[in-house]
TIRO-2110 file (N, C-alpha, C; in Angstrom, 1 decimal):
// TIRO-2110
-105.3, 99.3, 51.7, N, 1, A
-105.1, 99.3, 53.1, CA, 1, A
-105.8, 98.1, 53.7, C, 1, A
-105.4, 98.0, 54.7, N, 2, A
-106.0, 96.1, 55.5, CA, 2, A
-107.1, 96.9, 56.0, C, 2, A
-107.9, 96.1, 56.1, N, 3, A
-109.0, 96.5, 56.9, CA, 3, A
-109.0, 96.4, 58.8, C, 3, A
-109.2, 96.8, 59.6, N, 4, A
-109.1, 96.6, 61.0, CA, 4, A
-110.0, 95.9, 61.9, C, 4, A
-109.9, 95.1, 62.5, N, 5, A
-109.8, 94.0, 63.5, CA, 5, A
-111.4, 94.9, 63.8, C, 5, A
-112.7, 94.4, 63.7, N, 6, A
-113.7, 94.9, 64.7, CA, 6, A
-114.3, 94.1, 65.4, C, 6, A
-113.3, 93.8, 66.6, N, 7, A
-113.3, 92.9, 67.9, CA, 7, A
-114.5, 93.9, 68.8, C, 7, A
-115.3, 92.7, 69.3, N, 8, A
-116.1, 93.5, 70.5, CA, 8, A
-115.4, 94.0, 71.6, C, 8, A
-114.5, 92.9, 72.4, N, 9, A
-113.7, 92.9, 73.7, CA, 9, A
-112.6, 92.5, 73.5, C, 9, A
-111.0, 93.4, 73.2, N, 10, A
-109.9, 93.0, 72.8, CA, 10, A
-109.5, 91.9, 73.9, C, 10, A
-110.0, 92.0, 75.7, N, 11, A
-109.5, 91.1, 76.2, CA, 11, A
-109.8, 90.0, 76.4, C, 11, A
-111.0, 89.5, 75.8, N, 12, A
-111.5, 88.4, 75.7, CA, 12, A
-111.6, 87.4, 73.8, C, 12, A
-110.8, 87.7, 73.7, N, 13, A
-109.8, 87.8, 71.8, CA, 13, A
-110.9, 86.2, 71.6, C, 13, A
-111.7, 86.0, 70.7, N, 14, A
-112.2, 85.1, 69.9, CA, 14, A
-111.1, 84.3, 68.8, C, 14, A
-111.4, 83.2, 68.7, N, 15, A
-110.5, 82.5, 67.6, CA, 15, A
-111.0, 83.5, 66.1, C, 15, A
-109.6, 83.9, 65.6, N, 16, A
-110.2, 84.7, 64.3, CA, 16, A
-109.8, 83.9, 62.7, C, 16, A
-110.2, 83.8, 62.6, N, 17, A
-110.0, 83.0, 60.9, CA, 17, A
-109.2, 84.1, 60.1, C, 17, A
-108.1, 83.1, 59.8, N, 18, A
-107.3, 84.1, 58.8, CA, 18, A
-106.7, 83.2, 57.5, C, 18, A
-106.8, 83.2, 56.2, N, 19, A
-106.6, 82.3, 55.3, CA, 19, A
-104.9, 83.0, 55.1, C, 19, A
-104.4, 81.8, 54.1, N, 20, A
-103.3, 82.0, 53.8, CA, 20, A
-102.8, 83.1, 53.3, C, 20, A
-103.2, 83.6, 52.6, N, 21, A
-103.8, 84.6, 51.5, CA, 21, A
-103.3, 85.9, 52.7, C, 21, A
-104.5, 85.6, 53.6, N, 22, A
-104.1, 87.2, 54.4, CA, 22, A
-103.1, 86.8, 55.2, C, 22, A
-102.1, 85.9, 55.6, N, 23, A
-101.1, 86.1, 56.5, CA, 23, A
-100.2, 86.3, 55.7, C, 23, A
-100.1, 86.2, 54.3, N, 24, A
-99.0, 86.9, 53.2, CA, 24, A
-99.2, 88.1, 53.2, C, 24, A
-100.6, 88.5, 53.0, N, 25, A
-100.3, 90.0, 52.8, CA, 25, A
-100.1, 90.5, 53.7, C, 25, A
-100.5, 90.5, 55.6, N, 26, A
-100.0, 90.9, 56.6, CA, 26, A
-98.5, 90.5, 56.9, C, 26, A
-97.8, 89.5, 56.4, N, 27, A
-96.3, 89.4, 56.9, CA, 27, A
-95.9, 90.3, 55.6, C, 27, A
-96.6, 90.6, 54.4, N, 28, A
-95.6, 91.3, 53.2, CA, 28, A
-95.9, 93.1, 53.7, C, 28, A
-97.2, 93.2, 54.4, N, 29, A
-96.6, 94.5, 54.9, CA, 29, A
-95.8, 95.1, 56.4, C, 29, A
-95.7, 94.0, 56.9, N, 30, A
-94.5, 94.0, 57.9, CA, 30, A
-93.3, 94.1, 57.6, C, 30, A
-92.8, 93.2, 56.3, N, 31, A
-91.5, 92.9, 56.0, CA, 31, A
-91.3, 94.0, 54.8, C, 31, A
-92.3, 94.4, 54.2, N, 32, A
-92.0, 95.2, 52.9, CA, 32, A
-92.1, 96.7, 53.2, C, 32, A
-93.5, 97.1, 54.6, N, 33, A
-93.6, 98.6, 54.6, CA, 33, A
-93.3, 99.0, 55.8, C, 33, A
-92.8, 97.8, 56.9, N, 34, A
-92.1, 98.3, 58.0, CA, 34, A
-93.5, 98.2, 59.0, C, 34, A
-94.2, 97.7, 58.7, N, 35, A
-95.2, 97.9, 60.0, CA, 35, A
-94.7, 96.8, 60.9, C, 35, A
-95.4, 97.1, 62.5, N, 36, A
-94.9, 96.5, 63.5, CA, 36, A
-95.4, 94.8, 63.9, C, 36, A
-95.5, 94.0, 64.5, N, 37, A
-96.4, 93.3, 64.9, CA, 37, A
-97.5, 93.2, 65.5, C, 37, A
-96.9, 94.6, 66.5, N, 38, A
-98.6, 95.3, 67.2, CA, 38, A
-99.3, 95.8, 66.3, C, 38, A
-98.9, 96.3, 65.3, N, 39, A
-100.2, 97.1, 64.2, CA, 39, A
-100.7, 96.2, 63.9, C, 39, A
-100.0, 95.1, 63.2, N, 40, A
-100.8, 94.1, 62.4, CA, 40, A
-101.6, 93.2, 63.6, C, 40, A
-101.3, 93.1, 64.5, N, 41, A
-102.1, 92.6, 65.7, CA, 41, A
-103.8, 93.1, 65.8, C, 41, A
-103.6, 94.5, 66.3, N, 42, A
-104.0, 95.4, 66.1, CA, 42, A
-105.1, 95.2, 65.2, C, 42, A
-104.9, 95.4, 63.7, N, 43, A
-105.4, 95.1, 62.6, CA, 43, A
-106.5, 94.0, 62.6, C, 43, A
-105.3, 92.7, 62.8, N, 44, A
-106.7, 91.8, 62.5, CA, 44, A
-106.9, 91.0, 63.7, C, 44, A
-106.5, 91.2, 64.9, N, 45, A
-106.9, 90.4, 66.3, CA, 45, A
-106.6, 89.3, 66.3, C, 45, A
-104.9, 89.2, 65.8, N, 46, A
-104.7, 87.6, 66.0, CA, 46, A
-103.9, 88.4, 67.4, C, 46, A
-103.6, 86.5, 67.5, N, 47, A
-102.0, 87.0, 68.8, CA, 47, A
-101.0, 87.1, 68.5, C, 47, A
-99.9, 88.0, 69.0, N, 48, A
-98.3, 88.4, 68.7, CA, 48, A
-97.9, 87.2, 68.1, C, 48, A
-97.9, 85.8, 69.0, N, 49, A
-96.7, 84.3, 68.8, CA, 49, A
-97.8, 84.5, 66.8, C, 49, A
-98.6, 84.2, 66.6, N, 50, A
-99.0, 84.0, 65.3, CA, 50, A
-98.5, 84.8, 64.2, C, 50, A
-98.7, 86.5, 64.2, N, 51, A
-97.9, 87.4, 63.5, CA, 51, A
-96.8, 87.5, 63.3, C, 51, A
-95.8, 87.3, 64.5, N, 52, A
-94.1, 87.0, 64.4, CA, 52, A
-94.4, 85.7, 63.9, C, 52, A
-95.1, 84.6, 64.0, N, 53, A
-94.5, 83.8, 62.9, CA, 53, A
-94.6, 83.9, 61.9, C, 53, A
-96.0, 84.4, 61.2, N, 54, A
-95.8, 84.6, 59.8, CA, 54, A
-94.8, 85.3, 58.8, C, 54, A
-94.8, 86.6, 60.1, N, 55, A
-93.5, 87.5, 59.5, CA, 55, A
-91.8, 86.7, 59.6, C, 55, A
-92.1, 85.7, 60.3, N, 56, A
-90.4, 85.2, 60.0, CA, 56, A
-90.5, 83.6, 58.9, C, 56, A
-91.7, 83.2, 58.9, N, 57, A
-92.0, 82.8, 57.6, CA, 57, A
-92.1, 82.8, 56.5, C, 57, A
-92.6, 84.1, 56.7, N, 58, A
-92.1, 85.0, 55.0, CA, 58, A
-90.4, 85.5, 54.4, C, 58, A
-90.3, 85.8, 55.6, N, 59, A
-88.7, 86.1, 55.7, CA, 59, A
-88.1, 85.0, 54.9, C, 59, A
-88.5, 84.0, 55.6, N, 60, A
-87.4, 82.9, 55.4, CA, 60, A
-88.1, 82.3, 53.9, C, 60, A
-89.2, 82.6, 53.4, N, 61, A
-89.7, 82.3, 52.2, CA, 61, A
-89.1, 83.0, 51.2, C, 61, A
-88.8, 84.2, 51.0, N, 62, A
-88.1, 85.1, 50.6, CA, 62, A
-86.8, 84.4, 50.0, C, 62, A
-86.3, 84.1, 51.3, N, 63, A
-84.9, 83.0, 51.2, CA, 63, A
-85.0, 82.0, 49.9, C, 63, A
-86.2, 81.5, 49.6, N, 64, A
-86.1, 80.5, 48.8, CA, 64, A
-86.3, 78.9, 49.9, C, 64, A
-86.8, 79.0, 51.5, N, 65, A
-86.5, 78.2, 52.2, CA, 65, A
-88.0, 77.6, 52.4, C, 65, A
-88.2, 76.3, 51.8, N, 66, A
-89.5, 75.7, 52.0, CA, 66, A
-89.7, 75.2, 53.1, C, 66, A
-91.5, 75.8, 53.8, N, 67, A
-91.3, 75.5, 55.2, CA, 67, A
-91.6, 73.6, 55.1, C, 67, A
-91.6, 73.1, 56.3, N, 68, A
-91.8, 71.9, 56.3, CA, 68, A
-93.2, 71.5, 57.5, C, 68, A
-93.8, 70.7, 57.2, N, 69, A
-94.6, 70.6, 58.0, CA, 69, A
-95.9, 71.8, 58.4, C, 69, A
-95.8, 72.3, 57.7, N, 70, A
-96.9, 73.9, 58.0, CA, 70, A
-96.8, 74.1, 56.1, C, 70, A
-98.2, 75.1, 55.5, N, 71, A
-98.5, 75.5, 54.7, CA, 71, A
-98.2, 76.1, 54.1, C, 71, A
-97.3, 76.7, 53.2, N, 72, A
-96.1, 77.8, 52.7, CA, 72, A
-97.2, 78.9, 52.0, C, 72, A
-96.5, 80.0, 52.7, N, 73, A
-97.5, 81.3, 52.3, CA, 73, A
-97.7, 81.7, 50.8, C, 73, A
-95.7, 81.9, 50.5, N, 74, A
-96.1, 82.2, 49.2, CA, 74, A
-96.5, 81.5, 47.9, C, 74, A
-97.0, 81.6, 47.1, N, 75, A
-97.2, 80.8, 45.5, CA, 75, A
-96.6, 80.1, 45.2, C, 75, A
-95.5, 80.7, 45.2, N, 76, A
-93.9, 79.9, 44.5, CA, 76, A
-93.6, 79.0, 45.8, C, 76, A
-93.7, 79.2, 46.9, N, 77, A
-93.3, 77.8, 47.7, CA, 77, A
-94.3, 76.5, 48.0, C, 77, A
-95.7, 77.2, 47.8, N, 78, A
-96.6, 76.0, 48.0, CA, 78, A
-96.7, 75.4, 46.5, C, 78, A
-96.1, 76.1, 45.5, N, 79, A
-95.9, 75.0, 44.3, CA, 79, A
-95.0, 73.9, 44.5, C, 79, A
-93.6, 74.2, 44.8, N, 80, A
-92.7, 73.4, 45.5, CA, 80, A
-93.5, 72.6, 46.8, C, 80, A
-94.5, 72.6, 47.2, N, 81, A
-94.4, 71.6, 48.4, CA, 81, A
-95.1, 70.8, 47.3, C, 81, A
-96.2, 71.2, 46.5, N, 82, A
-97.3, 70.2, 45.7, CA, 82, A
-96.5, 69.2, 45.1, C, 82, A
-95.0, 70.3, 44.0, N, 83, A
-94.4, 69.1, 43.0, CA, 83, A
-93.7, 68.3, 44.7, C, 83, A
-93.0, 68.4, 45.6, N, 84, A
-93.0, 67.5, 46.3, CA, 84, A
-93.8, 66.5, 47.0, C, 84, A
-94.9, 67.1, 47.2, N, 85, A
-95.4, 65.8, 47.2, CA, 85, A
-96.2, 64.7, 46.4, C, 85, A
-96.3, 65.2, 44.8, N, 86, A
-96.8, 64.8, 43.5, CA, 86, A
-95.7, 64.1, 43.3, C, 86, A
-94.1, 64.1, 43.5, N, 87, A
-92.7, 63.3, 43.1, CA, 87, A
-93.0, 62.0, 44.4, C, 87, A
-93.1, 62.6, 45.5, N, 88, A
-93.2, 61.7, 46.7, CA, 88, A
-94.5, 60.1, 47.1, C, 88, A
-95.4, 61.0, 45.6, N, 89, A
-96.2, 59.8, 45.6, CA, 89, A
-96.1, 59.0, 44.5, C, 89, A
-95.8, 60.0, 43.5, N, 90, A
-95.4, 58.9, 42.1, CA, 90, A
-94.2, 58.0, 42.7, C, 90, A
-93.5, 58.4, 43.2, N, 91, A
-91.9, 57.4, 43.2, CA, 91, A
-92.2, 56.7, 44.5, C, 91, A
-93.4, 56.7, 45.1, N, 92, A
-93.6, 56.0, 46.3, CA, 92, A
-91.9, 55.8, 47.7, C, 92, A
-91.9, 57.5, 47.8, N, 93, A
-91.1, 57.3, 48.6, CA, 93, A
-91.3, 58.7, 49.4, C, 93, A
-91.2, 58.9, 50.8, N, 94, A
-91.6, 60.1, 51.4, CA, 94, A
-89.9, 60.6, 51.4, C, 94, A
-89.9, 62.1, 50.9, N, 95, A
-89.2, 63.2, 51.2, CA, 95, A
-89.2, 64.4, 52.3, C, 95, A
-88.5, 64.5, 53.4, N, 96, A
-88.2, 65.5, 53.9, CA, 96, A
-87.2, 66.1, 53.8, C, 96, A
-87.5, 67.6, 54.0, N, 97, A
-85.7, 68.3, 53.8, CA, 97, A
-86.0, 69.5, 55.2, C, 97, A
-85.0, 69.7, 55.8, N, 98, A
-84.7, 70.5, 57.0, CA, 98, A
-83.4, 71.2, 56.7, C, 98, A
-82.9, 72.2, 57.5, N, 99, A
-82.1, 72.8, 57.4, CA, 99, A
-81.4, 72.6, 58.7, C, 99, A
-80.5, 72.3, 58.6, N, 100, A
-79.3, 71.8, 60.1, CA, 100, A
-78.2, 73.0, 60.2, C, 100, A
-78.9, 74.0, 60.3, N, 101, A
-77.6, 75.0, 60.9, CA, 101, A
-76.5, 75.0, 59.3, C, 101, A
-77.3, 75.9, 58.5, N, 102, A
-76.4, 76.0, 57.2, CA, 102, A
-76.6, 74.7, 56.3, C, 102, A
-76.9, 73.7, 56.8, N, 103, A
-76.7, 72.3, 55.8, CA, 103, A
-78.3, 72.0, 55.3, C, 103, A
-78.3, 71.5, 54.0, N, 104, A
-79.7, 70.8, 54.0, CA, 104, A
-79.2, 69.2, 54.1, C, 104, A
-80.8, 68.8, 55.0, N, 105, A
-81.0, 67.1, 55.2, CA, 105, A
-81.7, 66.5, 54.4, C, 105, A
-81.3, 65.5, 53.5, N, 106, A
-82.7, 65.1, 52.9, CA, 106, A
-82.7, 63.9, 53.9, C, 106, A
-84.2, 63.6, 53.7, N, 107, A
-84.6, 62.2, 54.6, CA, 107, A
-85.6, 61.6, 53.7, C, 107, A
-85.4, 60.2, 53.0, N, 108, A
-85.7, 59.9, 51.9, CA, 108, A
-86.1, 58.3, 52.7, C, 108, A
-87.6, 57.9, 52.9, N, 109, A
-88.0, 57.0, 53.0, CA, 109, A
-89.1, 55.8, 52.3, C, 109, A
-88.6, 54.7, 52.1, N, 110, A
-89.4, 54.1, 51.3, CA, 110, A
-90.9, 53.4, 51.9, C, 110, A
-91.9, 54.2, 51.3, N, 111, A
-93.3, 54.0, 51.7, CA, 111, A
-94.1, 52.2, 51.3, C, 111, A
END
């Protein structure tokens, strides 16, 4: 079980440090055991916009869809961002990939 948020004053909410680590395991029990955003809120005293993102992060990690520009929660995708950018420096060329509404974009520039 996650441990709970022991916030002094929920209305005056402090920046709370949350490593990668725990926004997997709070988006994996959103998406896996059905808990809400307010529980996990709740839980560890982030803000809603932060927990809906992780939980639609993970979602889309699930997918197989590597985020871009932000830290990929799971294992298997932050290996994929390393070998990309371990290829991106050996071949001295920057890689981006996005998703355009169903399509992937590569954007392949020479550094």
């Amino acid at each position: 079980m996650i441990p709970p948020y022991r916030g002094t004053n929920m209305s005056s909410k402090q920046r709370v440090q949350i490593t990668t680590q725990q926004k997997l395991e709070y988006a994996k029990v959103m998406v896996e055991d059905g808990y809400s955003s307010q529980q996990i809120q709740e839980i560890n005293g982030a803000y809603s916009s932060a927990v809906v993102r992780w939980k639609r992060q993970c979602k889309e990690e699930m997918l197989s869809i590597t985020p871009t520009n932000k830290t990929a929660l799971t294992p298997e995708q932050q290996r994929i961002q390393d070998l990309e950018k371990q290829l991106a420096r050996l071949s001295g060329l920057r890689i981006r990939s996005r998703d355009k509404r169903g399509g992937w974009v590569f954007i392949i520039t020479l550094t």
